[in-house]
C-alpha positions as CSV (number, residue, x, y, z in Angstrom):
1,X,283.0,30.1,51.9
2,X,284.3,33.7,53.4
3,X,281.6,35.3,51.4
4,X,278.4,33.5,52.1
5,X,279.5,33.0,56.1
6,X,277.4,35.5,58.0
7,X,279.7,37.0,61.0
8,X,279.3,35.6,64.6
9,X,277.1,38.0,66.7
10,X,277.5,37.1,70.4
11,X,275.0,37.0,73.0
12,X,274.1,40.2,74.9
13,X,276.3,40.2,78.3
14,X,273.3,42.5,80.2
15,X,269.8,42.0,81.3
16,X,267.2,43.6,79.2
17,X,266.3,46.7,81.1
18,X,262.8,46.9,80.7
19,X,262.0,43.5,82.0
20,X,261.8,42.9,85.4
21,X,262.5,38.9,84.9
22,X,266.5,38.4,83.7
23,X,266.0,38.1,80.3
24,X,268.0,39.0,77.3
25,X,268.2,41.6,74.9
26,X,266.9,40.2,71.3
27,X,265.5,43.5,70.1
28,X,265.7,46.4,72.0
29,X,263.0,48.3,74.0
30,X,260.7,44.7,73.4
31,X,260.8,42.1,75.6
32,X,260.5,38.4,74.7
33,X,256.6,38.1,75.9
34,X,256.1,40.9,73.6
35,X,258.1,39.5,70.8
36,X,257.1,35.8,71.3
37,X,253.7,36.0,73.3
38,X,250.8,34.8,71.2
39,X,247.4,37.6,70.9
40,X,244.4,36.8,73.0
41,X,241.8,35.3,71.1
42,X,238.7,37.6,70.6
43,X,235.1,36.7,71.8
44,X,232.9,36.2,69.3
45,X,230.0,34.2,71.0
46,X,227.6,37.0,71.3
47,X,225.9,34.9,73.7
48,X,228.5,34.6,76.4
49,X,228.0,36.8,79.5
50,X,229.7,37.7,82.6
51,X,228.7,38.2,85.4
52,X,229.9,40.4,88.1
53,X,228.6,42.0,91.8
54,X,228.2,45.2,91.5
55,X,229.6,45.9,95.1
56,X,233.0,45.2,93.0
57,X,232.2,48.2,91.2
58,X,230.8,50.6,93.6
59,X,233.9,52.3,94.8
60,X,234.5,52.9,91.0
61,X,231.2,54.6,90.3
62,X,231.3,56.8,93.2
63,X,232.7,60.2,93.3
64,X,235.8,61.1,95.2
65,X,234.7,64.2,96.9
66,X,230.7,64.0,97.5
67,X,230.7,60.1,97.9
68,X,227.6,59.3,95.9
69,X,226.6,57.9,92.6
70,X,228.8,59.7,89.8
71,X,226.5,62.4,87.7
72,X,227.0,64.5,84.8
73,X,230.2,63.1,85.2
74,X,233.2,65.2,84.0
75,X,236.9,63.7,83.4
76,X,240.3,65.0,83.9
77,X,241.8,64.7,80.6
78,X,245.3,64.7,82.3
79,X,245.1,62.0,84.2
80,X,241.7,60.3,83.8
81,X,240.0,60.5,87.0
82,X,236.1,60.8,87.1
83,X,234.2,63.2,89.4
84,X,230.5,64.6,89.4
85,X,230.9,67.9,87.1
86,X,229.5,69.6,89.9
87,X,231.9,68.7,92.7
88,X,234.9,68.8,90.2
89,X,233.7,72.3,88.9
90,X,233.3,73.3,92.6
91,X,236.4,72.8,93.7
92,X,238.5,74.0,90.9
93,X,236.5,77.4,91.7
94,X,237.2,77.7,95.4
95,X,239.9,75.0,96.2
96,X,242.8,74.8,94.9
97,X,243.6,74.1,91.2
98,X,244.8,70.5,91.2
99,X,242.9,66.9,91.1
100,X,241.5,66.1,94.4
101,X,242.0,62.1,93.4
102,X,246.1,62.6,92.5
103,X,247.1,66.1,93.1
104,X,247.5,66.9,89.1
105,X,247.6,70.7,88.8
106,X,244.7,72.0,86.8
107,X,245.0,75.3,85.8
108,X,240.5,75.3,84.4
109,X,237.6,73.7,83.8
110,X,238.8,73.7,80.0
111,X,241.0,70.7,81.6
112,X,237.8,68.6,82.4
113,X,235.5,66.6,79.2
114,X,231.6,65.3,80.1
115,X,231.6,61.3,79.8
116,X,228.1,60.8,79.0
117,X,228.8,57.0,78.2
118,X,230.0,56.5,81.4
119,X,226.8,57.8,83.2
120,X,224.9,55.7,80.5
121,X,227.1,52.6,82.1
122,X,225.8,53.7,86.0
123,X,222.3,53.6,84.7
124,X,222.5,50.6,83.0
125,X,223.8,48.8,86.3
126,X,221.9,50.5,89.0
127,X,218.4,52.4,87.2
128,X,217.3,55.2,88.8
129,X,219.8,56.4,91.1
130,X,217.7,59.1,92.9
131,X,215.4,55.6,94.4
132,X,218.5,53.9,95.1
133,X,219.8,56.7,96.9
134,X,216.4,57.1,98.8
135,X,216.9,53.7,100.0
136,X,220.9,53.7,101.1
137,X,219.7,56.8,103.3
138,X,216.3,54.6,104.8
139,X,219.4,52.0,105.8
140,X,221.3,54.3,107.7
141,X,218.5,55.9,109.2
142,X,217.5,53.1,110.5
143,X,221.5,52.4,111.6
144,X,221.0,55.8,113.3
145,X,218.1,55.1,115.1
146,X,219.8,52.2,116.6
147,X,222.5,54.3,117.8
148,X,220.5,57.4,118.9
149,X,216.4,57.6,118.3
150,X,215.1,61.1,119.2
151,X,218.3,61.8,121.5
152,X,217.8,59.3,123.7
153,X,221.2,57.8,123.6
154,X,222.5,61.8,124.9
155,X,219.3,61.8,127.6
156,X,220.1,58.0,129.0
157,X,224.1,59.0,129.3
158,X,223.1,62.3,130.9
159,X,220.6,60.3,133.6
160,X,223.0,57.6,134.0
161,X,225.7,60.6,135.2
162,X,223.5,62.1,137.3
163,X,222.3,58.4,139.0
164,X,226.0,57.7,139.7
165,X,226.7,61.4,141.6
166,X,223.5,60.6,143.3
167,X,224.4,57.4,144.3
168,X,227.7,59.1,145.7
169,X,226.1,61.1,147.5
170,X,223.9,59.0,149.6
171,X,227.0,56.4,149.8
172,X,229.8,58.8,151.4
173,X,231.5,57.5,154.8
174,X,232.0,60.1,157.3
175,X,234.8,58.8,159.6
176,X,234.8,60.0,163.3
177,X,237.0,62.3,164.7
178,X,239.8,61.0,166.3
179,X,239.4,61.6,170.4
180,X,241.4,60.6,173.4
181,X,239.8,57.1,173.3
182,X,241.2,56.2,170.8
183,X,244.3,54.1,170.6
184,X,247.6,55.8,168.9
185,X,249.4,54.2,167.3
186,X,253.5,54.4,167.1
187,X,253.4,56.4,164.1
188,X,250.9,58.8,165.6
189,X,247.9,58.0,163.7
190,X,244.7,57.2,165.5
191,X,242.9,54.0,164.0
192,X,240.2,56.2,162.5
193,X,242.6,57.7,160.7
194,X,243.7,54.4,159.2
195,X,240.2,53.5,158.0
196,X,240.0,56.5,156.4
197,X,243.5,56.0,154.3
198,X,242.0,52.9,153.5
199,X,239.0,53.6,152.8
200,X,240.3,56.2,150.4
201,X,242.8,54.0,148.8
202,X,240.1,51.3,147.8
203,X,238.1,54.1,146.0
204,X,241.0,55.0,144.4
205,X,242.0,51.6,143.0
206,X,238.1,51.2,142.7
207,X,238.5,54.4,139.7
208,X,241.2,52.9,138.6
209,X,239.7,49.9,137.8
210,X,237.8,51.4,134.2
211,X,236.2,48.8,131.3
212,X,239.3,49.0,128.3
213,X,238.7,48.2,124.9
214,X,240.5,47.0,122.0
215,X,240.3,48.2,118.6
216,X,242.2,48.9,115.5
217,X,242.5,52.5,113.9
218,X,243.2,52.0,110.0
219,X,243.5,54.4,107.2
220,X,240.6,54.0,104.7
221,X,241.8,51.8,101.1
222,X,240.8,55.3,99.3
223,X,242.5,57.3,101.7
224,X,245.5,59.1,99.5
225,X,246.0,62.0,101.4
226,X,247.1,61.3,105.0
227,X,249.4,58.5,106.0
228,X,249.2,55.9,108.2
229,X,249.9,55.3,112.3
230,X,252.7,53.5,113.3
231,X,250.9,51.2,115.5
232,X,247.3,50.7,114.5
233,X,246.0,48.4,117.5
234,X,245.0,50.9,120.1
235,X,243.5,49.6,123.8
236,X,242.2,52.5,125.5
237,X,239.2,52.6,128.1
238,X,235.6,52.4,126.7
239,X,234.7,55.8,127.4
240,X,236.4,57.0,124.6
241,X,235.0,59.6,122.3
242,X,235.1,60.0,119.0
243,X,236.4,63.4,119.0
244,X,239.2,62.1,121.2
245,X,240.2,59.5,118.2
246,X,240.5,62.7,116.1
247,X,242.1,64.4,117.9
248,X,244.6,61.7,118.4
249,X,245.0,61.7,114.5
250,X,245.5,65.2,114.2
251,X,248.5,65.2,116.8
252,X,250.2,61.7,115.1
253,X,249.7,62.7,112.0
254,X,250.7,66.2,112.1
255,X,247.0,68.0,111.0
256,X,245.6,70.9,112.9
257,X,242.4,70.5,111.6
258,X,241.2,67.6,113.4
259,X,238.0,68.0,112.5
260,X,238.2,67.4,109.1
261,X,238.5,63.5,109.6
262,X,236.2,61.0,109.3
263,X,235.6,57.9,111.8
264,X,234.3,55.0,109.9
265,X,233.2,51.1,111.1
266,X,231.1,48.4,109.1
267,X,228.0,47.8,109.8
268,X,225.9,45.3,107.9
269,X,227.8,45.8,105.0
270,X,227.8,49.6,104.9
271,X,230.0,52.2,105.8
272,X,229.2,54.4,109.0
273,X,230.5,57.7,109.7
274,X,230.9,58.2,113.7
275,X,229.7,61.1,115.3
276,X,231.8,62.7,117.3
277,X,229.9,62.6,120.9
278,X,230.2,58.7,120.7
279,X,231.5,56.5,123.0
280,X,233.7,53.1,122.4
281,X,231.1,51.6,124.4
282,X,228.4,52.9,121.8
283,X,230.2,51.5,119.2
284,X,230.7,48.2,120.4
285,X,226.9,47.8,122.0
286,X,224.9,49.6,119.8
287,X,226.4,50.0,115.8
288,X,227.8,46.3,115.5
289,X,225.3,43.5,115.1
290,X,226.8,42.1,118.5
291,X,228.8,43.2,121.6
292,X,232.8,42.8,120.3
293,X,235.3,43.2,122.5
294,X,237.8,44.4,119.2
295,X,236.6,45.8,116.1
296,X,238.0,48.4,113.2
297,X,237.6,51.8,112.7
298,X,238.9,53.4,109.1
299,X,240.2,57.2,109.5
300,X,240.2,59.5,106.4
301,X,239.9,63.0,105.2
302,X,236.2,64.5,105.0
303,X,234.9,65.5,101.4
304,X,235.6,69.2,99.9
């Protein structure tokens, strides 16, 4: 009986630690999906397809640094991300030596392989990518035109500034000087010179009184190499620039080179990067499809 009895083994008293569910240990470095989980089954109905949008793919088959359809696209063998050979090879050569996706050091090009299937897979989806191109740049033209058509956006703010210091002009009070006549007061002011306090105080509060908006500032989904603001919903008055916003980034966010971010909003689907001389008012009236009083704007770092 001694000899065939096999000896008690007892159960594990820890977690296996490769799991993140509290499961035990049968055989270590597997854990029981792996050991008991049963295979996918393999498709073999070659006439099953799927179907999928390609604006789920786009952000894959665009290039990190120029932004555009990938081309003669080269791979980082060290950790797999894709860029056009041209921008990759570019900024290995006058950049620094690192991945501009994950910051993997590269020390030269020998680090990067060609993946021709991959720019047979773009073709396949999209065709010829110089017409497509030619036709994303005839929608934001025509975004562009919206927002400023031969300067006239720059030559309509400029008139409208010159209108109002006009209008001041013709508009200023000139208040009388005080004389004998009139009646003192106990504090020693005439009543003329109380109009004018007044008078002065209502324009005051009248300057005071500015349009605000309401927007949120986000850092873009593909942004990896700035962080984020600690409070995102920003209400600030609608003559706002642009530059402004950047250079509000660069002073939260610890970057002296402002410059180098991008302001970016949705509109009709597509990304829009803000010029700098752009107002909050020109945003909300002329790039959205309607007046909004709060909208978002994505931040992030411009190309190499």
């Amino acid at each position: 009986m001694s000899g065939s009895s096999k000896s008690y083994v007892p159960p594990p008293t820890t977690f296996n630690p490769i799991s993140k569910y509290e499961e035990f240990t049968e055989i270590e470095g597997v854990t029981l999906f792996e050991l008991y989980g049963k295979p996918r089954t393999i498709e073999t109905d070659n006439t099953v397809k799927k179907t999928l949008s390609t604006k789920v793919l786009d952000s894959e088959l665009r290039c990190p640094i120029c932004l555009m359809y990938l081309k003669n696209t080269h791979i980082v063998m060290l950790c797999l991300h894709r860029f056009c050979g041209d921008c990759i090879q570019k900024s290995i050569r006058i950049g620094k030596k690192e991945c501009p996706s994950c910051r993997i050091h590269l020390p030269s090009r020998r680090s990067l392989r060609p993946d021709p299937n991959f720019d047979a897979l773009i073709v396949t989806l999209y065709g010829d990518l110089d017409k497509l191109e030619e036709s994303e740049a005839k929608e934001a033209e025509e975004i562009n035109k919206r927002v400023n058509v031969n300067n006239a956006l720059t030559n309509s703010q400029a008139l409208g500034i010159a209108q109002q210091h006009a209008k001041r002009r013709m508009h200023k009070v000139t208040y009388p000087q005080p004389s004998p006549r009139n009646s003192v007061s106990s504090g020693g002011q005439s009543a003329g010179q109380k109009r004018a306090r007044s008078g002065s105080g209502g324009a005051a509060r009248k300057r005071d009184n500015v349009n605000l908006v309401s927007f949120v500032l986000r850092k873009h989904p593909k942004e990896e190499h700035v962080g984020t603001l600690d409070r995102e919903y920003i209400r600030t008055s609608s003559e706002l620039k642009v530059y402004h916003l950047k250079k509000f980034l660069g002073l939260k966010l610890d970057f002296q080179h402002f410059h180098n971010f991008q302001i970016i909003i949705m509109a009709k689907s597509k990304g829009v990067i803000l010029d700098e001389s752009l107002t909050l008012e020109d945003i909300s009236k002329n790039i959205l499809d309607e007046q909004a009083n709060e909208f978002v704007l994505h931040y992030r770092m411009s190309a190499v």
